[in-house]
C-alpha positions in Angstrom: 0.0 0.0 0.0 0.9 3.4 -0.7 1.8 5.7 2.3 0.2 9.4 1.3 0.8 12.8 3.4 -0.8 15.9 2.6 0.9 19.1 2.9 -0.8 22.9 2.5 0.9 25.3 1.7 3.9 23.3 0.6 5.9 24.9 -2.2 7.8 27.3 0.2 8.9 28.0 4.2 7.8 25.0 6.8 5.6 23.7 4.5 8.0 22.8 1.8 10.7 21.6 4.0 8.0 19.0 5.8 7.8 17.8 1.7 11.3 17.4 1.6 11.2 15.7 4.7 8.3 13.7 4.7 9.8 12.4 1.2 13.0 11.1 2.3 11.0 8.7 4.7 9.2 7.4 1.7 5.9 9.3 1.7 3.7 10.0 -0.9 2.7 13.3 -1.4 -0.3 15.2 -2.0 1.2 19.2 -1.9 -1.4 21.9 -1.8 -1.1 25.4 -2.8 -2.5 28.8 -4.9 0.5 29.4 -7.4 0.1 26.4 -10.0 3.1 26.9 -11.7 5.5 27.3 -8.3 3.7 23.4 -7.5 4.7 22.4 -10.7 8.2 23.6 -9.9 8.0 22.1 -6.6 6.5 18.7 -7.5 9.9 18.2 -9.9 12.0 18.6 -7.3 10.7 16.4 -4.7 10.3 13.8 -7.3 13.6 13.4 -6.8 13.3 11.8 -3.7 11.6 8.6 -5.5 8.3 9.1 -4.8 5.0 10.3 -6.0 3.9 14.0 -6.1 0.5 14.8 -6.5 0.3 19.0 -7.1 -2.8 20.4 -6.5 -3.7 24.4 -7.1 -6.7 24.9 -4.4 -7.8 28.5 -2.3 -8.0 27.0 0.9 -9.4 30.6 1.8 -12.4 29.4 -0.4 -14.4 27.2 2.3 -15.6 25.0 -1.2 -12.1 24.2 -2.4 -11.3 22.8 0.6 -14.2 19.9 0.3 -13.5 19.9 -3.0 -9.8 19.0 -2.2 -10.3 16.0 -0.3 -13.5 14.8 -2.7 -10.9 14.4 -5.3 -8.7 12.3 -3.2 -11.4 10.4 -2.5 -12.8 10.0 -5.9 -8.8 9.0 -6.3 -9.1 6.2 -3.9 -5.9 8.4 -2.2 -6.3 8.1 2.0 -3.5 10.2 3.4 -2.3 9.2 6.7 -0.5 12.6 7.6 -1.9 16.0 7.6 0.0 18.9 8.0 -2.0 22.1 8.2 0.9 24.5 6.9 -0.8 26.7 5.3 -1.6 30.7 6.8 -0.9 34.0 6.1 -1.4 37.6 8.5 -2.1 41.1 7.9 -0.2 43.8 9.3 -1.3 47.1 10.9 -3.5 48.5 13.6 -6.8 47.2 13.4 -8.4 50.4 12.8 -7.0 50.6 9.9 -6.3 46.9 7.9 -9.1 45.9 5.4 -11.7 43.7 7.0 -11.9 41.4 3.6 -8.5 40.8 3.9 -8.5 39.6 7.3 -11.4 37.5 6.5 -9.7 35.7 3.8 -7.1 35.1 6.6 -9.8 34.1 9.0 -10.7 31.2 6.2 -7.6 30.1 5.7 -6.0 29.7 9.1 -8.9 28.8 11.2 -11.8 27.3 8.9 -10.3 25.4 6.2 -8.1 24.1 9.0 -10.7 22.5 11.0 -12.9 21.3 7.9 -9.9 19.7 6.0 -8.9 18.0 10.0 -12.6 16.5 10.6 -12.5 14.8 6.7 -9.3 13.5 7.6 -9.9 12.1 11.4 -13.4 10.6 9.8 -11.5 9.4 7.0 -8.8 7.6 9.3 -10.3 6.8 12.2 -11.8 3.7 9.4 -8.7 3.0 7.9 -6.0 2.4 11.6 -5.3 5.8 11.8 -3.1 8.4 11.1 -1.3 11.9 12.5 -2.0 15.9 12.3 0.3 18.6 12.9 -1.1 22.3 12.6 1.0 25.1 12.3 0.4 27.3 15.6 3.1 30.0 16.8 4.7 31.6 19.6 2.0 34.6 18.5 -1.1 31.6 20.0 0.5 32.1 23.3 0.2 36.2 23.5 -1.9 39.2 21.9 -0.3 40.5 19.0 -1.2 44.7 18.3 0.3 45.0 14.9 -0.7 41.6 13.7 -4.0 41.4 16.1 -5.7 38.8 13.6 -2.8 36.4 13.0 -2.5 36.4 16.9 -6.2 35.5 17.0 -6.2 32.6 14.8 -3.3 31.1 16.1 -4.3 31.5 19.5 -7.5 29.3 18.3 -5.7 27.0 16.4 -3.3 26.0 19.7 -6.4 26.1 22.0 -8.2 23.7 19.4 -5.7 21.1 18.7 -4.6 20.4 22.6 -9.1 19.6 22.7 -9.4 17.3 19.6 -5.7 15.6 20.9 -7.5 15.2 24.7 -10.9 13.8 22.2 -8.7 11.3 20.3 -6.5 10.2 23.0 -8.5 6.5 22.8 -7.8 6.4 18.8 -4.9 5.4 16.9 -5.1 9.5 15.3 -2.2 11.5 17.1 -2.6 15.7 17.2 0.4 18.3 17.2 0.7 21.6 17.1 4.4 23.1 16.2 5.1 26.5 17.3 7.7 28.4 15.6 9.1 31.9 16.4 10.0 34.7 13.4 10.8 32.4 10.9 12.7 32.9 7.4 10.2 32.8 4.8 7.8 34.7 2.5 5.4 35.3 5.6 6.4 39.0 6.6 6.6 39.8 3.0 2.6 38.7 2.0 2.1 40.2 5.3 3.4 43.7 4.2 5.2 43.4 7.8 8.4 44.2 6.3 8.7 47.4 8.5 8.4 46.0 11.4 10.9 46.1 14.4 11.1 42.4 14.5 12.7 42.3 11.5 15.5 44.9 12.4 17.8 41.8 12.9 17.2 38.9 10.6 19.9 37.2 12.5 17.6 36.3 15.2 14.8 34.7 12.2 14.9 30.8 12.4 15.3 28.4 9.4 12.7 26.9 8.0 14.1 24.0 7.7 14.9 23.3 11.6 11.7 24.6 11.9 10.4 21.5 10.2 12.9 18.9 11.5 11.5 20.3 15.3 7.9 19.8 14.2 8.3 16.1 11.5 10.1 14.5 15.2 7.6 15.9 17.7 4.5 14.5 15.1 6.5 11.0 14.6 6.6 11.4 18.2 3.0 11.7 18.8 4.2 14.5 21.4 1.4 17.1 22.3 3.5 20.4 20.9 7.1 21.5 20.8 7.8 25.4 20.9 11.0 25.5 17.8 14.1 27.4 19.3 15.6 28.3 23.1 14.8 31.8 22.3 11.2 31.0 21.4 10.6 28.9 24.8 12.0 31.8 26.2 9.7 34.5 25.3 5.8 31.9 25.5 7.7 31.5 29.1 7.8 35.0 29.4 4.4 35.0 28.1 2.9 32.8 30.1 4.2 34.8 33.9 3.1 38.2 32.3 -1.0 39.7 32.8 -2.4 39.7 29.0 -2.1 43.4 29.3 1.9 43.0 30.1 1.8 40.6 27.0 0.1 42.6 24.6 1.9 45.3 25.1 5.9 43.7 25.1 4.6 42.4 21.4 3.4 45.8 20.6 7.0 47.1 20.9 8.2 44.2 19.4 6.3 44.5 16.2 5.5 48.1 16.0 7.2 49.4 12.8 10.7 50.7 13.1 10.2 54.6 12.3 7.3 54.3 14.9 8.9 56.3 18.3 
């Protein structure tokens, strides 16, 4: 039997380097993202590994190409036994003033088409001896975020949810993890328009993407709960988690505030 793993967001950043990884162990893979030519692109190159690459170009902010997603793996006779929920994008600026559609579209993608494409695959492989999740949470889940208020929001969901679906499926053969990663190297902050912000003043202090991903592919082999990616990251959700909210909120307000902002 073939051993599948689906992967959003997966032609750059965490994403990409779970591919690569989940590839050298011999998976299958089912990579999901907008750009159709950058999947073509990446489906060549993890190819190379020796295994199959299935590229499909779905809006996971569009709630119908997410069933639409896994109706073609089904209609494919394809059951993937890992899932991991890469895929998720912020806005930056005050509140106030970001556009509501935008943060919406952001809303869809890192919250809803999360939880519907994790209920198709727990139903799914709950029949078939079971399988694992990892979602994409952050060091942001653990403390408000001024600047990037939404993002904060849905990660702070996305944490709370997968430590109450682990505790459901503890009796099943279905494992739940949730990697947090700190500032991170990729196109994020870009898409973001976050470029100006003070967090990026020293991109010395960003993580790789790549041990990003080896962090999160051992904790989900694991079956651990969640693993926090870095010493510095620990650092600051331990920080986080002795502070009041209000002490919280605003440490990541100076963090994040853009760097002409006095």
């Amino acid at each position: 039997m073939k051993k599948y793993a689906l992967v959003t967001g997966a032609t750059s950043g965490i994403g990409y380097e779970m591919a690569k990884l989940l590839a050298a162990d011999g998976y299958n893979l089912i990579i999901v993202a907008r750009n159709q030519g950058e999947l073509f692109r990446k489906e060549k190159e993890l190819r190379e590994y020796g295994v199959d690459v299935i590229s499909l170009s779905h809006n996971l902010s569009q709630s119908g190409d997410v069933y639409a997603l896994y109706a073609e793996l089904n209609l494919n006779g394809i059951s993937p036994e890992i899932l991991i929920n890469d895929a998720g994008q912020g806005a930056y600026g005050l509140f106030m003033d970001t556009d509501i559609h935008r943060e919406i579209e952001i809303i869809n993608l890192n919250i809803v088409s999360v939880i519907i494409l994790t209920k198709l695959f727990i139903k799914d492989r709950l029949q078939k001896g079971g399988g694992k999740i990892l979602n994409l949470s952050s060091i942001a889940s653990k403390a408000p975020g001024p600047w990037h208020s939404v993002y904060h929001g849905t990660k702070a969901f996305i944490q709370s949810w997968s430590e109450a679906i682990r505790e459901e499926l503890k009796d099943t053969p279905i494992t739940v993890t949730a990697l947090l990663p700190g500032p991170t190297d990729t196109d994020f902050f870009n898409k973001a328009d976050m470029n100006r912000s003070k967090i990026l003043d020293d991109k010395n202090n960003l993580s790789h993407p790549a041990e990003v991903a080896k962090d999160g592919y051992k904790a989900m082999m694991n079956g651990e709960d969640k693993v926090i990616s870095g010493l510095n990251n620990k650092l600051t959700v331990a920080m986080a988690n002795i502070s009041t909210d209000s002490m919280a909120a605003y440490r990541m307000s100076e963090m994040q505030k853009p760097s002409d902002d006095q």
